[in-house]
N, C-alpha and C positions, 0 to 999 in steps of 0.2 A: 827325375828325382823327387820332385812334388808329390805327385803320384803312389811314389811308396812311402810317404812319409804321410799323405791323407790315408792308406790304406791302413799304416801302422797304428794312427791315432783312432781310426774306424773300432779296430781291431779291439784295442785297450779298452778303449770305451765299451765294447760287448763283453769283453770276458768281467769287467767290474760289473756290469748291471747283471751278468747270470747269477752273482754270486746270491744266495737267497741268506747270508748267516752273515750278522755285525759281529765285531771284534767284544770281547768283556772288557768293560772299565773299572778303573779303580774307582773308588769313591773315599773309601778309607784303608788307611795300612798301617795301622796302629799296635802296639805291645797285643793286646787283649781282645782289639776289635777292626775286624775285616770288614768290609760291606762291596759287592763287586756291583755292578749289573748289565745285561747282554738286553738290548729290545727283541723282540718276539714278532714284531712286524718286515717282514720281509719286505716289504719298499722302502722305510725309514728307520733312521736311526734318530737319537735327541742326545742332548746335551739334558746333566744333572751333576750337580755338585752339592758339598755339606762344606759350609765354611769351618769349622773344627770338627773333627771327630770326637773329641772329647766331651762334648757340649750332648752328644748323642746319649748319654746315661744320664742327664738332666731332665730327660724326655721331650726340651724345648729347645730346637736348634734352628739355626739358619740354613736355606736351600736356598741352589739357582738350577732353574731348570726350564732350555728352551727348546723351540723346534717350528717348523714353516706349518700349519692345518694343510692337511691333503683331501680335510672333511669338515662340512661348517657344523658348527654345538648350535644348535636350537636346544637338543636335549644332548644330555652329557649321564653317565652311568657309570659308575664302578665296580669291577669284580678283584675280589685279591683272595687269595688261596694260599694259605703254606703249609707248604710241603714241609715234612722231616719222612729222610730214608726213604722217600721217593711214593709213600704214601699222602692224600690229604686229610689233613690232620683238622683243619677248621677253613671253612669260607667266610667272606662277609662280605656286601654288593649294599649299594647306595645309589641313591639316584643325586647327582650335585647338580644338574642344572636341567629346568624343564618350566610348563608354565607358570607364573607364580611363583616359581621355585629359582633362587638364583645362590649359591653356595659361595659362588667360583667368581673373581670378575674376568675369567676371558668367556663368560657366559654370551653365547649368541655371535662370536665372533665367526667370521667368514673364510672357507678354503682360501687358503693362501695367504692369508695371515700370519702374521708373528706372534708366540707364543712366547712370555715370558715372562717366569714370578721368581722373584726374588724376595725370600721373608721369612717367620716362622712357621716353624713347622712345630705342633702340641703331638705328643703322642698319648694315645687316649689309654696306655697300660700303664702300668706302675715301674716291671720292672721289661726289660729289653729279656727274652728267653736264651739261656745258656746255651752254646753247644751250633752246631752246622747247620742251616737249614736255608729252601727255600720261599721266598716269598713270589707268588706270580699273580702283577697286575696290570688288567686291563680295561682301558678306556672305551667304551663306545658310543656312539652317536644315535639318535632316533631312530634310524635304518638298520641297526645292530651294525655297520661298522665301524671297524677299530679307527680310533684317532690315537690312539697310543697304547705302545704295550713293550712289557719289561719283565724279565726276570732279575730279582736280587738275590744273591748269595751272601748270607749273613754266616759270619764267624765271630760268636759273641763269646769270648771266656772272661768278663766282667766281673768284678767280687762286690755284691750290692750290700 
């Protein structure tokens, strides 16, 4: 009886790690504003939250957002893209952490580490863009690879 019950837990454990696609999370579910997001990294997934939704047309809100480094930031890089109707419509890429350069404080932290900021968040536009779109960003390390990556689904029908 052991025997099948190690097999069955064998078993479970392969068919979760084949799976290459996380689940979509809510973030917000508001009258007027949606915000979903699905990671884009097939080994991990993270935790992100917005402590109000509402607070998001202030363009200053609070966030928590964590996760284990699978890759240590010496250097750190940003890419973000959004998409509308499946075209991209605007890029923008930053460098947050590198020599001299430190943005971020989990700058230089080590694979396997814990990742986790809790605070505000400024949004550097005036108003949030009407209407369905996606935004897709991604994190990478000195190496070019990903330490995090995310799609957001934003549904803003907001009256500014």
């Amino acid at each position: 009886m052991k025997t099948w019950n190690v097999l069955a837990l064998v078993l479970a454990l392969l068919c979760v790690s084949a799976s290459t696609e996380w689940p979509t999370h809510t973030v917000c579910k508001e009258e007027n504003l949606e915000i979903y997001y699905k990671s884009c990294d097939p080994q991990q997934d993270f935790a992100f939250s917005i402590d109000r939704c509402s607070d998001v047309a202030t363009h200053t809100f609070d966030i928590r957002a964590a996760m284990v480094l699978r890759q240590s930031i010496k250097e750190l890089y940003a890419k973000l893209d959004l998409i509308i109707n499946g075209k991209t419509v605007l890029s923008y890429s930053e460098t947050l952490c590198g020599p001299g350069l430190s943005k971020l404080i989990f700058c230089g932290k080590k694979k396997g580490e814990h990742l986790y900021y809790e605070g505000p968040v400024t949004l550097g536009i005036k108003e949030i863009p009407q209407g369905d779109y996606t935004i897709m960003a991604k994190l990478t390390n000195e190496d070019h690879v990903t330490v995090a990556c995310a799609d957001f689904t934003v549904k803003n029908y907001l009256d500014y």
